[in-house]
C-alpha positions as CSV (number, residue, x, y, z in Angstrom):
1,X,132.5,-62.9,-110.2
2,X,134.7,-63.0,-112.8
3,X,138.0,-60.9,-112.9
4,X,137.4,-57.5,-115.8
5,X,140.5,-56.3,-117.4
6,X,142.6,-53.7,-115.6
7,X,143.4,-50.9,-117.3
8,X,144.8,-48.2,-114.7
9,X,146.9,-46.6,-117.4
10,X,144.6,-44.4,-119.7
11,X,147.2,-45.4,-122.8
12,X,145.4,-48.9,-122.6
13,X,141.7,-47.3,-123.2
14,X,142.7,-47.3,-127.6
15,X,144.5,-50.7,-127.4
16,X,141.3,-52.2,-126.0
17,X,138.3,-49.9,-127.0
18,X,137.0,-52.0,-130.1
19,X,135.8,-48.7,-132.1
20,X,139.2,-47.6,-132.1
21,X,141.5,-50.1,-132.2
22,X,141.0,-53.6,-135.4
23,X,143.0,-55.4,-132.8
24,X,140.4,-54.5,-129.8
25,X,137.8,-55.2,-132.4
26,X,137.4,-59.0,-131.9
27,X,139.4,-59.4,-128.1
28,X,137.3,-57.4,-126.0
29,X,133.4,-56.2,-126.3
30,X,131.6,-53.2,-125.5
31,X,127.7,-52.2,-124.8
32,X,126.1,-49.0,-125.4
33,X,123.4,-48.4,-123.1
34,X,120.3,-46.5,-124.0
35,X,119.6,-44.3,-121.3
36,X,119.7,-40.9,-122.9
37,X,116.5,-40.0,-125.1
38,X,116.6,-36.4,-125.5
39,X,118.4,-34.4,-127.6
40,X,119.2,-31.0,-128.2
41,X,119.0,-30.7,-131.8
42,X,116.9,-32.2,-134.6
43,X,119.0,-34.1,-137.6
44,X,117.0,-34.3,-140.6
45,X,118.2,-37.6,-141.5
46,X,117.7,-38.9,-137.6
47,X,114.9,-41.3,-137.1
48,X,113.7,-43.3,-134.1
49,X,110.5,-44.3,-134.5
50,X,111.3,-47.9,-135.6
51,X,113.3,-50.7,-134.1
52,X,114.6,-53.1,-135.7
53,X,115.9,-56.5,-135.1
54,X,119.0,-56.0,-137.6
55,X,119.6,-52.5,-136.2
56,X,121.9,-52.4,-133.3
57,X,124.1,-49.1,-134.0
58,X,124.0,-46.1,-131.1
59,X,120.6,-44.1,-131.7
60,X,118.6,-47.4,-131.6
61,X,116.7,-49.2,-129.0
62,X,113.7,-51.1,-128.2
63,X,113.5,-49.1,-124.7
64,X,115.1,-46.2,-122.7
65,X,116.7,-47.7,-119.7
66,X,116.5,-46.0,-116.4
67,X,119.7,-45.8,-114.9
68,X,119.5,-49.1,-112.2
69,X,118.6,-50.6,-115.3
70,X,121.5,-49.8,-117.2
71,X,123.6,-51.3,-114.0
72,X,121.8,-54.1,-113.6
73,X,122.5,-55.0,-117.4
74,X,126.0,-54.0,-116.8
75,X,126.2,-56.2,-113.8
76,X,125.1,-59.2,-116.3
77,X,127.3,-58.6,-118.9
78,X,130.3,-58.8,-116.9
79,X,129.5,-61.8,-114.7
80,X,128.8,-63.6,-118.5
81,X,131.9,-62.3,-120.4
82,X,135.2,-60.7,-118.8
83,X,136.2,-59.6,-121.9
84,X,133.7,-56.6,-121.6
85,X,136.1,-53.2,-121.6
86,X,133.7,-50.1,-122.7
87,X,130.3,-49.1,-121.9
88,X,129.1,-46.3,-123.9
89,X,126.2,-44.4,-123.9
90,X,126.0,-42.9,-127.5
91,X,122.0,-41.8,-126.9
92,X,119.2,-42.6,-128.2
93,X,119.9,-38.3,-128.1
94,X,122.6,-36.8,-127.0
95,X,124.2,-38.0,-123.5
96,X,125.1,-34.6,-121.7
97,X,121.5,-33.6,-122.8
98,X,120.5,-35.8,-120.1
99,X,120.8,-36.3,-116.6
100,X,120.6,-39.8,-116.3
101,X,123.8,-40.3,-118.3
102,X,125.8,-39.0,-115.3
103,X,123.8,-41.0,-112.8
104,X,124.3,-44.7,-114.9
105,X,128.2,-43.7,-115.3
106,X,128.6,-42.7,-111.8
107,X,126.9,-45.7,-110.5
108,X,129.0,-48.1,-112.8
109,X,132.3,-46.2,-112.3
110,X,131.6,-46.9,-108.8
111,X,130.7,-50.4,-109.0
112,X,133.7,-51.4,-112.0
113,X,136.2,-48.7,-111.7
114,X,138.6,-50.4,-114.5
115,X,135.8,-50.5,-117.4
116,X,136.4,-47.7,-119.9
117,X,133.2,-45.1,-119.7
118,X,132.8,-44.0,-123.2
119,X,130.5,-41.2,-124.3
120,X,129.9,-39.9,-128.1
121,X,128.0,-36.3,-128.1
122,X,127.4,-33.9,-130.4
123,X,129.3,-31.8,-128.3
124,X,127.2,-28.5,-127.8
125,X,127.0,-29.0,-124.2
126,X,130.3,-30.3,-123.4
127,X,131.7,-26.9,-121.9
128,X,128.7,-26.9,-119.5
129,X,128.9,-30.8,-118.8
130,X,132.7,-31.6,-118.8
131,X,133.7,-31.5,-115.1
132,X,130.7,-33.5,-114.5
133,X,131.9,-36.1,-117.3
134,X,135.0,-36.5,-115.5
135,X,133.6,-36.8,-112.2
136,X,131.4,-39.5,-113.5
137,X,134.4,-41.3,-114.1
138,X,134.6,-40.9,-118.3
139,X,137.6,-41.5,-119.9
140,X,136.7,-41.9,-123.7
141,X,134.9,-39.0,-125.2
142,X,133.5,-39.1,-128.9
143,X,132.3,-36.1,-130.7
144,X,130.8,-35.8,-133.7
145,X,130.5,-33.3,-136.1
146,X,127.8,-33.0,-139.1
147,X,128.5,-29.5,-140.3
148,X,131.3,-26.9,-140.1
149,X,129.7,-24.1,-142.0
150,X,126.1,-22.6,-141.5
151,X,125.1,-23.5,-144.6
152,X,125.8,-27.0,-144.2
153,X,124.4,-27.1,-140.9
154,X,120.9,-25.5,-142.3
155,X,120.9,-28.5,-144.5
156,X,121.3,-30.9,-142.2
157,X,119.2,-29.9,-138.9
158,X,115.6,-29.3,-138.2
159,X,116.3,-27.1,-135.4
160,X,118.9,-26.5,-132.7
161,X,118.7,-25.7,-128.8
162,X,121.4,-25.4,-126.5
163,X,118.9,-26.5,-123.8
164,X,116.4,-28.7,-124.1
């Protein structure tokens, strides 16, 4: 197997995470795994019914993985390429909407301690999910925010749950 980058020191996790860092960008590689299909609100601009073979952003995929699956690819990657630093799981919905987001980063935490777990949510859970983010073994949380006033927020979602 080949030897993954060591990154013990959490000051490392910008200076080799390629979303955050133009260095990072081309010197070390990232996947995000598609594990997470529901979500727990409904963007008016968000649409998943296509795939696309020029469309590889988070939100995308061919297929929801299971959880083994998303290991197994994991596995792959870093037996082909040791530059591989983050695995992210960005969706195809939101990440702490769905249990098996904590099950693929626990596995892989347990299996490749030194990658970078990354997650990007839209963050109304993460008071509910935190402790079991860290547990999981994430390091790099994402979240993002469409709206900061009602009105705004009326404009851009369908409907919102805080459970789904």
């Amino acid at each position: 197997m080949k030897t993954i980058l060591k990154h013990s020191d959490k000051s490392h996790i910008i200076s080799t995470h390629p979303c955050f860092s133009p260095e990072a960008h081309n010197r070390f590689g990232r996947i995000h795994l598609p594990v997470a299909p529901a979500c727990n609100i409904q963007c008016k601009y968000c649409i998943r019914k296509y795939d696309c073979a020029n469309e590889s952003r988070p939100g995308i995929t061919s297929r929801v993985l299971a959880p083994h699956e998303a290991l197994e690819r994991v596995r792959s990657l870093v037996e082909r390429n040791e530059r591989l630093t983050v695995i992210g799981i960005a969706g195809p919905g939101d990440p702490l909407t769905n249990d098996a987001t904590f099950e693929t980063f626990s596995a892989i935490h347990r299996e490749y301690p030194d990658l970078t777990l990354c997650v990007s949510t839209n963050g109304l859970l993460l008071s509910d999910r935190l402790d079991d983010l860290i547990k999981a073994g994430v390091s790099s949380l994402t979240v993002t925010i469409n709206a900061v006033t009602l009105e705004m927020a009326e404009k851009i979602y369908s409907w919102v749950s805080p459970r789904v």
